[in-house]
GUROMAR-410197 format. One record per atom (N, C-alpha, C): residue in one letter; y, z, x. Coordinates in steps of 0.05 Angstrom, whole numbers, padded with zeros to 5 digits, always signed. Each point is the difference from the previous one (the first is absolute). Example, Ala and Ser with C-alpha at 12.3 -4.5 7.8 and 13.67 -1.06 7.14 Angstrom:
BEGIN
A-00114+00156+00264;A+00024+00000-00018;A+00024+00000+00018;S+00021-00014-00007;S+00024+00001+00016;S+00022+00014-00015;
***
This chain:
BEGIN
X-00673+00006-00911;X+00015+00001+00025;X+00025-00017-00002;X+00019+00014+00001;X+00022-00022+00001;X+00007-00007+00019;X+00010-00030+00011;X+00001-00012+00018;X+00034-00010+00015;X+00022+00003-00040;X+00018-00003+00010;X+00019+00013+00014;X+00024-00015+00012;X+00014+00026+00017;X+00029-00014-00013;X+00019+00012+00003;X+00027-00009+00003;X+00008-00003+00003;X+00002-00008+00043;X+00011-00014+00016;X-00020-00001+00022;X+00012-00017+00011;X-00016-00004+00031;X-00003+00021+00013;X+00024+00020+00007;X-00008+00024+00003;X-00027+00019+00000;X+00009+00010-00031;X-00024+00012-00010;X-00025-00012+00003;X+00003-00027-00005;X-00030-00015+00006;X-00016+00006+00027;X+00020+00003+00016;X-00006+00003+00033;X-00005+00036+00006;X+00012+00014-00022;X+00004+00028+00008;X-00031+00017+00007;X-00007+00017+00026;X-00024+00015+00002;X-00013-00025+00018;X-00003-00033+00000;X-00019-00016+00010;X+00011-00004+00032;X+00032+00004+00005;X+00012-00020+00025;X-00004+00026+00023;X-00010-00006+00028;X-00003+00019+00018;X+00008-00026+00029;X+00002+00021+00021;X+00007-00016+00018;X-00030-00016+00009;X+00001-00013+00027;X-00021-00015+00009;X-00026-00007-00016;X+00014-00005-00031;X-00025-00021-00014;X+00006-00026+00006;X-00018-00011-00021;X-00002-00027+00006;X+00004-00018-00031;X+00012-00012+00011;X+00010-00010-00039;X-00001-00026-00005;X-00016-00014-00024;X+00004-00027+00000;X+00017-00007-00020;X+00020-00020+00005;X+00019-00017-00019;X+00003-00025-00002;X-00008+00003-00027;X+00003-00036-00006;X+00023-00017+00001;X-00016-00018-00006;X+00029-00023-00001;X-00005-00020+00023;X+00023-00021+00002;X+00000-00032+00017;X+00027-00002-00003;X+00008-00002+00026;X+00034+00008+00009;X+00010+00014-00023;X+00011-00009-00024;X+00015+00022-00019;X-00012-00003-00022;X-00022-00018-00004;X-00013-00003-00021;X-00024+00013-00013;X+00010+00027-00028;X-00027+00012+00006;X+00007+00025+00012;X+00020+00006+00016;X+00001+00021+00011;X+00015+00027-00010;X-00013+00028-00005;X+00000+00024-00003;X+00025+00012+00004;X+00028-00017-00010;X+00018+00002+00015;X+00011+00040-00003;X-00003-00004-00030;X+00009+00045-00007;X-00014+00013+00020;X-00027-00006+00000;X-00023+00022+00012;X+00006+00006+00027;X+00005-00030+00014;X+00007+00008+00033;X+00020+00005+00004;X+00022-00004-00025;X+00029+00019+00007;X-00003+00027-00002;X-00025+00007-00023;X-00001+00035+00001;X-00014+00011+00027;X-00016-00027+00010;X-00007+00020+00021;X+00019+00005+00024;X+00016-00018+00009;X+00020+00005+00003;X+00025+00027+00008;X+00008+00002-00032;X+00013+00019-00006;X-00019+00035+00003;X-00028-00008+00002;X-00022+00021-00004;X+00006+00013+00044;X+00002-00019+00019;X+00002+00011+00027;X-00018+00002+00010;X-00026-00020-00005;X-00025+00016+00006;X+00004-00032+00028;X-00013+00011+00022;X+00001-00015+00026;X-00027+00003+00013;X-00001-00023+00014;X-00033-00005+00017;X-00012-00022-00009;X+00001-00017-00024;X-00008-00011-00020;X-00014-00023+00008;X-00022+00000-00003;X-00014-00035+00009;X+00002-00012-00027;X+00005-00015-00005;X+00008-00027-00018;X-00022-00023+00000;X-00010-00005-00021;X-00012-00026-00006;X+00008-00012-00018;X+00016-00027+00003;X+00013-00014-00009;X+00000-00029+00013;X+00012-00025-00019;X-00015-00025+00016;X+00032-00002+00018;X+00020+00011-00010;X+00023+00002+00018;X+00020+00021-00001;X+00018+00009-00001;X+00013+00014-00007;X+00035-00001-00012;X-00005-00021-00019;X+00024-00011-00016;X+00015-00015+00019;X+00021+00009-00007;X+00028-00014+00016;X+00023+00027+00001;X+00022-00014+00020;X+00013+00022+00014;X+00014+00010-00016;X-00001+00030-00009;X+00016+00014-00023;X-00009+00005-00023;X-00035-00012-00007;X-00009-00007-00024;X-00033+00009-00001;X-00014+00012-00013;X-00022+00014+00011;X-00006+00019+00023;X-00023-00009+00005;X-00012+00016+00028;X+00025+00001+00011;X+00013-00021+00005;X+00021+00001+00020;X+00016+00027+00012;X+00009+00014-00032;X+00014+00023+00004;X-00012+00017+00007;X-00031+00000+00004;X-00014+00028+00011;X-00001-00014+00027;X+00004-00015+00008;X-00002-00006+00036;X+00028+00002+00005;X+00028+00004-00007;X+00016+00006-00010;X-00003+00034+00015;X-00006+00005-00016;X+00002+00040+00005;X-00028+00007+00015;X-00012-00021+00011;X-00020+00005+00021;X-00024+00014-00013;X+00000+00003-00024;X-00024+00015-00010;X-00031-00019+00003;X-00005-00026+00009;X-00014-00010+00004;X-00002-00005+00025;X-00039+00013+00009;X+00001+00004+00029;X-00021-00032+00011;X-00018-00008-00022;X-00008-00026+00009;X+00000-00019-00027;X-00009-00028+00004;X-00001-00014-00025;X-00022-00017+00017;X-00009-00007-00029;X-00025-00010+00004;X+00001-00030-00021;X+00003-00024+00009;X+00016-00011-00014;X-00008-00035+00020;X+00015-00016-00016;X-00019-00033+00001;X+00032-00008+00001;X+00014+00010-00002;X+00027-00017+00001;X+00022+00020+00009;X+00024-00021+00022;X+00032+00028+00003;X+00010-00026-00013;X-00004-00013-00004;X+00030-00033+00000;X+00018+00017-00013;X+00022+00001-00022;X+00022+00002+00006;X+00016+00028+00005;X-00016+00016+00003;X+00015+00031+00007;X+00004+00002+00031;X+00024-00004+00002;X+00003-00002+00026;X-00002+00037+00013;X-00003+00016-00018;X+00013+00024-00002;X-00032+00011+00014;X-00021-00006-00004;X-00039-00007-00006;X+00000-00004+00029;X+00009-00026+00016;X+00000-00013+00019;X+00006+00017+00022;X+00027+00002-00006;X+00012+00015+00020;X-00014+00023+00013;X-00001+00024-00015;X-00016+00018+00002;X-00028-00001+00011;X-00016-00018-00005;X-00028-00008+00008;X+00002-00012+00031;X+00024-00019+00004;X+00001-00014+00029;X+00016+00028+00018;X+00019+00025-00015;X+00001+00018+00019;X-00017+00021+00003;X-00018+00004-00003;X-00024+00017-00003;X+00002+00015-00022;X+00012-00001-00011;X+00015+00029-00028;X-00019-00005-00017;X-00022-00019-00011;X-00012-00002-00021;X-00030-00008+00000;X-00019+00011+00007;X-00033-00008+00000;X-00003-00028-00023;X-00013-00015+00011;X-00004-00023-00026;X-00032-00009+00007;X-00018+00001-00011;X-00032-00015-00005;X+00009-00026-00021;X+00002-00022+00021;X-00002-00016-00018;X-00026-00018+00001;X+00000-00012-00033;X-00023-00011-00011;X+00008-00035-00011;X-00022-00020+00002;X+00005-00012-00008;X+00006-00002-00035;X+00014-00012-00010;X+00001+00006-00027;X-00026+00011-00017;X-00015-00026-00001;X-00028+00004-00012;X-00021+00023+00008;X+00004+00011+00033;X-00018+00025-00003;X+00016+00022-00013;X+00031+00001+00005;X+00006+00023-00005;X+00001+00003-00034;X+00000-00023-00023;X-00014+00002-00022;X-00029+00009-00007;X-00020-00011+00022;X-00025+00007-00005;X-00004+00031+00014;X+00003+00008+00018;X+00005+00026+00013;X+00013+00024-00029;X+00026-00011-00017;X-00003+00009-00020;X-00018+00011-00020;X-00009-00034-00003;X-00022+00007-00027;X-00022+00009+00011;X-00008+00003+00027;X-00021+00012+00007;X-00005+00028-00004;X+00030+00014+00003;X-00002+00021+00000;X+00000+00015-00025;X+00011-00020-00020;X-00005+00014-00027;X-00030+00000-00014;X-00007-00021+00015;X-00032-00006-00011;X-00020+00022+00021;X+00009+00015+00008;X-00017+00021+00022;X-00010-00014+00020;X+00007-00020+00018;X-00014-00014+00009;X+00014-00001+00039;X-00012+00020+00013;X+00010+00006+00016;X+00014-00018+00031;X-00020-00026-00006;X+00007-00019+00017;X-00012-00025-00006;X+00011-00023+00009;X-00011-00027-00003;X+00005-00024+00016;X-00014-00017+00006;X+00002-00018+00020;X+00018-00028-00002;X+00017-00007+00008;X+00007-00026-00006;X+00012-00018+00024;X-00009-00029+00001;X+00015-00017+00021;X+00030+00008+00005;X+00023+00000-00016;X+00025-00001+00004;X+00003+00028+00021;X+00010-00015+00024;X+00011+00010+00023;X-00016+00004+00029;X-00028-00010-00013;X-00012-00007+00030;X+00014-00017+00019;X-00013+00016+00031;X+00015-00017+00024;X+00040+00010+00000;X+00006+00011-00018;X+00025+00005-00003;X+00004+00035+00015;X+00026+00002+00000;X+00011+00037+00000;X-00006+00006-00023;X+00005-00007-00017;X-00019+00011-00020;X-00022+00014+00007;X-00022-00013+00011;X-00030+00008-00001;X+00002+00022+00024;X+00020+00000+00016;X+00000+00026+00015;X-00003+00029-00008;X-00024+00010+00015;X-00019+00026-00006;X-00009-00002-00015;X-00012-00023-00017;X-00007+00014-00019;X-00032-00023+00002;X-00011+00017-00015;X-00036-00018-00011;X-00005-00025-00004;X-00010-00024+00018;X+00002-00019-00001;X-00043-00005-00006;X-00001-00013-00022;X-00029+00002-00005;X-00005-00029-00007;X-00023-00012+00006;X-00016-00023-00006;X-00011-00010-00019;X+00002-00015-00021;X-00013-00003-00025;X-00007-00037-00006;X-00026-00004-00003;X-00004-00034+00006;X+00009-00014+00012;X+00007+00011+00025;X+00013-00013+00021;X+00027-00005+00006;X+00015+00020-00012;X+00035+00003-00004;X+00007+00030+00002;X+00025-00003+00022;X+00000+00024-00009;X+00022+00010-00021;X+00001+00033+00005;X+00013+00010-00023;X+00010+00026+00009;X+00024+00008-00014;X+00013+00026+00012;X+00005+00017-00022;X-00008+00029+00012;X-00003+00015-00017;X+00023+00011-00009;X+00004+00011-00030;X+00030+00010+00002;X-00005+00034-00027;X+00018+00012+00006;X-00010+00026-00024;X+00017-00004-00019;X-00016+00005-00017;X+00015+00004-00020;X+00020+00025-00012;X+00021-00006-00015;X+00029+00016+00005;X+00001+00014-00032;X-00007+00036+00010;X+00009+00009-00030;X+00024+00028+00008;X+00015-00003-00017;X+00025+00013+00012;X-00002+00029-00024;X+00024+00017+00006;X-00001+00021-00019;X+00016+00000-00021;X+00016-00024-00007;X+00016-00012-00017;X+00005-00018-00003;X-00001-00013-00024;X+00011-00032-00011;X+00028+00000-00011;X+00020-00009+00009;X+00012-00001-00023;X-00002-00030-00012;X+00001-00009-00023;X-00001-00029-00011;X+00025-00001-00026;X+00007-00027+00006;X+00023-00003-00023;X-00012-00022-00024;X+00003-00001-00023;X-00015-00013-00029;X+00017-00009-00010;X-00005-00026-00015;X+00017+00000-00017;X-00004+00018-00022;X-00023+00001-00021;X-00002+00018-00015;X-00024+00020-00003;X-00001+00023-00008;X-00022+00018+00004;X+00006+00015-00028;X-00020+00017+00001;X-00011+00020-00020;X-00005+00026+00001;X+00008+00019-00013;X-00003+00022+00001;X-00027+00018+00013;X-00019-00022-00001;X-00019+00008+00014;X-00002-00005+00025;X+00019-00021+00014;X-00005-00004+00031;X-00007-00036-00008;X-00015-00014-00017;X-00001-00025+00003;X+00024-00012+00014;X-00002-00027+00012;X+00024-00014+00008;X-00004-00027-00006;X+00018-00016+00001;X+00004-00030-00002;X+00016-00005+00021;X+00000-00022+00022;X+00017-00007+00010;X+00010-00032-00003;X+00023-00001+00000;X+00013-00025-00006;X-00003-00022+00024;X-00009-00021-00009;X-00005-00026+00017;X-00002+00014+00038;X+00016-00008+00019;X-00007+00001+00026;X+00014+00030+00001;X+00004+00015-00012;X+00006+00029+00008;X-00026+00013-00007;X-00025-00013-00003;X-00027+00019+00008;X-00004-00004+00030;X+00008-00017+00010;X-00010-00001+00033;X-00025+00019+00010;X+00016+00022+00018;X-00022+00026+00008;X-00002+00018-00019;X+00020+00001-00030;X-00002+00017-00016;X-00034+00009-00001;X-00011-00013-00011;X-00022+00015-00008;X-00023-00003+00015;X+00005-00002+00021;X-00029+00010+00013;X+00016+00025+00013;X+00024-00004+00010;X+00009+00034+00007;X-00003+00020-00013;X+00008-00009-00033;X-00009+00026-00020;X-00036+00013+00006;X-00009-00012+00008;X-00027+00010-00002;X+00000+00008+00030;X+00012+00002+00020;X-00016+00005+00030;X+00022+00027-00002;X+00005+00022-00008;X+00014+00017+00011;X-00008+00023-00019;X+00002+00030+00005;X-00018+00013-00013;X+00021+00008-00023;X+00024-00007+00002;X+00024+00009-00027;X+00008-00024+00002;X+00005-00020-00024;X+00016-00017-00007;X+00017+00001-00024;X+00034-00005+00014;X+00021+00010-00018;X+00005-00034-00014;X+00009-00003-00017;X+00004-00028-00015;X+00032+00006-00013;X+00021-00023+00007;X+00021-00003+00000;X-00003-00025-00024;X+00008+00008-00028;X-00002-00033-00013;X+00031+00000-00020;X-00008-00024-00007;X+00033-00008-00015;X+00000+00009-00025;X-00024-00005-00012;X+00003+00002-00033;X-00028+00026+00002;X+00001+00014-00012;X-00022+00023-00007;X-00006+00003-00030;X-00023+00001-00007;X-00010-00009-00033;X-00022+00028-00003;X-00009+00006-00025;X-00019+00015-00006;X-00020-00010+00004;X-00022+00017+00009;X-00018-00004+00012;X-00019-00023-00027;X-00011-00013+00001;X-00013-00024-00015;X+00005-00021-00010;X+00030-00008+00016;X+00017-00020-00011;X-00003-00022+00018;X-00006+00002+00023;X-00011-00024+00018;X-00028-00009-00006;X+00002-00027-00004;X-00028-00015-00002;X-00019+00004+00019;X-00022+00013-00001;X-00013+00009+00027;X-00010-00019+00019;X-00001-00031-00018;X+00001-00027+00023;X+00013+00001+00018;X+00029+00007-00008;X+00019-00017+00019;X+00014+00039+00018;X-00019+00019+00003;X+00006+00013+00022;X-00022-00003+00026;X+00025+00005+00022;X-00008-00007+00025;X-00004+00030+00005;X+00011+00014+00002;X-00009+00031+00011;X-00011+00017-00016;X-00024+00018-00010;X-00004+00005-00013;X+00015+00038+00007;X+00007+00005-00020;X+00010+00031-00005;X-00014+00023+00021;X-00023-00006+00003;X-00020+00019+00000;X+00016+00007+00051;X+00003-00017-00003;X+00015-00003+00034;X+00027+00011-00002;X+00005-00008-00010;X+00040+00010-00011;X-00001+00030-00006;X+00009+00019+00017;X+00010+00031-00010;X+00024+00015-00012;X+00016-00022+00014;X+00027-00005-00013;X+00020-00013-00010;X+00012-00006-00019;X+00022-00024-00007;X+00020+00012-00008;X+00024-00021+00012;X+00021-00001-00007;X+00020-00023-00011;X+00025+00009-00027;X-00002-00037-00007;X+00032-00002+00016;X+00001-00019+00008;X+00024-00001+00020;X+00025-00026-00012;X-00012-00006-00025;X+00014-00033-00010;X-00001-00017+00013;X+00020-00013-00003;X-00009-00036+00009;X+00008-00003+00034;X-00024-00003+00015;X+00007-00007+00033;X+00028-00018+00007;X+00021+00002+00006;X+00015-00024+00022;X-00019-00014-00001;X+00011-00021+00000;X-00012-00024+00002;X+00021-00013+00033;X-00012+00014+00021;X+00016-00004+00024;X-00012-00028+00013;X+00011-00005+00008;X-00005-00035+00021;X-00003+00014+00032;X-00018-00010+00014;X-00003+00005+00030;X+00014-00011+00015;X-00007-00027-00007;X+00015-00023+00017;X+00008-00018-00009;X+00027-00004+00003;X+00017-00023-00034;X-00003-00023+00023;X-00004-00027-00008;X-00001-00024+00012;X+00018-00017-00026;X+00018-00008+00006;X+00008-00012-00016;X+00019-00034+00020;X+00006-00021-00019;X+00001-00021+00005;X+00028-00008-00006;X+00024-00011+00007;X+00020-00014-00012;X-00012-00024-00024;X+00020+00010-00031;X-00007-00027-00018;X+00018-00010+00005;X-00013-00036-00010;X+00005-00015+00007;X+00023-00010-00011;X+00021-00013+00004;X+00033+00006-00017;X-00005-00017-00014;X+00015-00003-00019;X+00000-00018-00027;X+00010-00024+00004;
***
């Protein structure tokens, strides 16, 4: 089965429909699927629920599909700096379920692990815990939350394999790889692409067998979110 494609495009071609549900990795720009969600994009498909921990920054990721309105909710732990995210959500234009960081990681991996729901303190007594299952366990309670499997992953690598393995580079695994596993097609976006048996099977994080498709896209921007910088000190 061959896995590769030759652009983001193709990689996406036959899978993108309207009102799915799609998870994308990444942490503000780090990590993030930047080709794949431009193909979907350019692809027109609208209705789109999004799982993502934010949705980039303004002009840069997700952003451009909230942009052309093809995203109808997000489901997401963070807006900070897309003002573009904000706006939209405080004028009614945009459904958002938000999660505290840590469930909406475990809500993840729950769902890749088949695991339809699970209990945890974070957000009791809160809006959070509104409607939803509030249960008793040694004398504490706990709120129920489901777990999240979508009909698409896309994930960005640093390097992968003809078979679908991946590697990801330092903090650009973030939600990479528990999203590769919760969605029933996962497309894989990586920098460097090798024949299949050339990665040390230690040091992969995603195993092939999740991955349906890859594409090699070269070396990510290396983009900055938020530059903080200092006057030096004069000579």
């Amino acid at each position: 089965m061959n896995k590769v494609y030759p652009d983001a495009k193709s990689a996406l071609s036959g899978i993108l429909k309207d009102n799915m549900m799609i998870m994308s990795g990444g942490f503000g720009l780090c990590g993030i699927a930047e080709e794949l969600s431009d193909a979907i994009r350019e692809s027109g498909v609208k209705g789109l629920t999004v799982v993502s921990n934010n949705a980039g920054v303004d002009g840069i990721g997700l952003s451009r599909l909230l942009e052309t309105r093809q995203i109808k909710k997000m489901i997401s732990s963070y807006v900070g700096e897309n003002k573009l995210f904000a706006q939209q959500f405080l004028a009614g234009e945009l459904e958002l379920e938000f999660n505290p960081q840590g469930t909406l990681a475990e809500r993840i991996r729950a769902g890749g692990a088949g695991i339809p729901a699970f209990y945890t303190k974070t957000g009791v007594g809160t809006l959070i815990a509104e409607g939803k299952e509030v249960k008793e366990f040694d004398g504490e309670k706990y709120l129920m939350e489901r777990g999240l499997f979508a009909d698409l992953a896309i994930v960005h690598a640093w390097k992968g394999d003809t078979a679908g393995n991946l590697i990801y580079r330092k903090t650009a695994r973030n939600f990479n790889p528990m999203m590769a596993t919760a969605a029933k097609i996962t497309v894989a976006e990586v920098e460097h692409l090798v024949p299949a048996g050339e990665l040390n099977p230690d040091h992969i994080h995603t195993p092939g067998i999740f991955v349906k498709r890859i594409v090699e896209v070269g070396t990510a921007k290396k983009r900055i979110e938020f530059r903080n910088t200092r006057p030096r000190p004069s000579a």
